[in-house]
C-alpha positions in Angstrom: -12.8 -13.2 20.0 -10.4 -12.4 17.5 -11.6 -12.7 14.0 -10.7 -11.2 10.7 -12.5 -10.8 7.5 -11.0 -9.1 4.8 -11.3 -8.1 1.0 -8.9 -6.8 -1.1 -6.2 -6.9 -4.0 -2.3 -8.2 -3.1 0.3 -5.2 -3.6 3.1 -8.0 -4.8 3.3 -11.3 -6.4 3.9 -12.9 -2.9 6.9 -15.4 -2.8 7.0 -18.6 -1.2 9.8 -19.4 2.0 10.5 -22.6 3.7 11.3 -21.9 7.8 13.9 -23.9 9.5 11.3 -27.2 9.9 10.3 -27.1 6.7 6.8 -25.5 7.0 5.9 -23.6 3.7 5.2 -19.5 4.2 4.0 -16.2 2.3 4.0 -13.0 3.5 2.1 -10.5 1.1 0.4 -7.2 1.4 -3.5 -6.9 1.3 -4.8 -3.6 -0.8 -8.6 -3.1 1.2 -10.8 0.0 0.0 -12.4 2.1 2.9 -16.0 2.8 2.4 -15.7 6.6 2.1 -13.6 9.2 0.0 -11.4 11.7 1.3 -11.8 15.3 1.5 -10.9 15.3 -2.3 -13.6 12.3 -3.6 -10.8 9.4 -3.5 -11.2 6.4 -1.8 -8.2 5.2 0.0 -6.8 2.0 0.9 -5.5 0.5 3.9 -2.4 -1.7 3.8 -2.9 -5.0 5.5 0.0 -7.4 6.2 -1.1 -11.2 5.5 1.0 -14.2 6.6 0.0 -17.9 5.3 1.6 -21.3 6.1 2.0 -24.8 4.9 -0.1 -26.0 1.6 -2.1 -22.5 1.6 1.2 -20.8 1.4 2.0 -22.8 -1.6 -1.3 -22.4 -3.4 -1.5 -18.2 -3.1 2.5 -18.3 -4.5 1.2 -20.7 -7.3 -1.9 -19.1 -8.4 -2.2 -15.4 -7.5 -0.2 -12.4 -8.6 0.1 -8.6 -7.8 -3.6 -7.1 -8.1 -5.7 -10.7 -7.6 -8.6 -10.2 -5.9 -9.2 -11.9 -2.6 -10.6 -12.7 0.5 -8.8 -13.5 3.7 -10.3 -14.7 7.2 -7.9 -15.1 9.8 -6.8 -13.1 13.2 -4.8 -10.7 14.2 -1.2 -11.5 15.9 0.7 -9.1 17.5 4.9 -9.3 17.8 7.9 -7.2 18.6 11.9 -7.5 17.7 14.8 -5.3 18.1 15.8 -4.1 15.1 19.5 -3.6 14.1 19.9 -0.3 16.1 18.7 -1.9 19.6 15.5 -0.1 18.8 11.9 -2.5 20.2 9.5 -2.8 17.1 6.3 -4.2 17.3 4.6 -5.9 14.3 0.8 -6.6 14.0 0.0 -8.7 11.0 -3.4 -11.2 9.9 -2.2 -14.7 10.1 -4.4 -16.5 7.5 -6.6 -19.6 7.8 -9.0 -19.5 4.6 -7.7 -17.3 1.2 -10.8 -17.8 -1.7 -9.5 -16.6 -4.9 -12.2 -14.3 -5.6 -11.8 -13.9 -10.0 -10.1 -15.6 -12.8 -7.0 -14.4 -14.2 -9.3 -13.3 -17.1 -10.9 -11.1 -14.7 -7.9 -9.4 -13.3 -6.2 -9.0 -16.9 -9.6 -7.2 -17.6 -9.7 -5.3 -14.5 -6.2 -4.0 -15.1 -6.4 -2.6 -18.2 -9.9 -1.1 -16.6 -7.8 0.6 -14.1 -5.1 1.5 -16.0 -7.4 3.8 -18.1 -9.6 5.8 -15.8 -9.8 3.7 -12.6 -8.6 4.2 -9.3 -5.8 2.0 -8.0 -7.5 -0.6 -6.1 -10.7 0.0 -7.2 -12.7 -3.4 -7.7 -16.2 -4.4 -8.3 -18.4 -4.7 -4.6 -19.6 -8.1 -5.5 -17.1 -10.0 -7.7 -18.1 -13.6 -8.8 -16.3 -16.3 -7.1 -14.7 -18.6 -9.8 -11.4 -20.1 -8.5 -12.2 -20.8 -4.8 -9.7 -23.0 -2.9 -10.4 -23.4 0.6 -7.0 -24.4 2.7 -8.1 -25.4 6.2 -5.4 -24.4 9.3 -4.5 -27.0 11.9 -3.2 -25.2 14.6 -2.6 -28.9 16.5 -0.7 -30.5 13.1 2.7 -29.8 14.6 2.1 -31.3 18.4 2.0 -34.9 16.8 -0.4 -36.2 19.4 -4.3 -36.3 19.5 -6.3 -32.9 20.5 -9.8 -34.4 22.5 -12.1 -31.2 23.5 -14.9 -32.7 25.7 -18.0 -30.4 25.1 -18.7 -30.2 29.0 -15.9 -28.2 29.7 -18.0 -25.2 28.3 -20.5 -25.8 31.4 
């Protein structure tokens, strides 16, 4: 099984790209507190790489900014490419199929200027109300133009 669930703040207003066919993608970086502090009492943060397509895409470039609060489920996808010196590198990124916006911008302006006085950069509250929750379901069969029939037997 490969599933993802994730909580966390975006590094980056995250900009929206249209590929070659058309399809609408993001690409944004997902702050996510560990659950322990270092040797020195700060929590750290790991750095999570997030892709979103078509109508999802559009919605998290619309509404969410650097520092919004949310919650991604989605797997992991591993790739490689040759980078411009011949050299193989390999990628490993979330690709999304559910973002809930997890606070108002009301909430993050007030969270901000929380942080910015004695905070810790990416610091947020453990339960955080949801208030602006879209839900952007992910075909993975919209592109193949034909019907997709899974007959429960198959399982037997």
């Amino acid at each position: 099984m490969n599933r993802v669930c994730l909580i966390g703040r975006l590094t980056t207003k995250p900009e929206l790209r249209t590929v070659g066919n058309g399809l609408s993608t993001t690409r944004f970086t997902l702050a996510v507190n560990r659950n322990f502090s270092n040797a020195n009492g700060e929590r750290e943060a790991d750095f999570i790489s997030i892709v979103a397509w078509r109508k999802q895409a559009e919605n998290i470039c619309q509404y969410l900014d650097k520092g919004s609060l949310v919650s991604v489920e989605g797997r992991i996808q591993t790739g490689s490419f040759d980078d411009k010196d011949g050299n193989r590198r390999f990628t490993t990124d979330v690709v999304a199929d559910q973002v809930n916006f997890l606070e108002s911008k009301g909430q993050r302006q007030q969270s901000s200027s929380n942080q910015s006085s004695n905070a810790a950069p990416y610091d947020y509250p453990s339960a955080p109300p949801v208030t602006n929750n879209v839900n952007v379901d992910n075909d993975p069969f919209a592109d193949f133009g034909d019907s997709v029939s899974i007959d429960d037997n198959f399982l037997d």
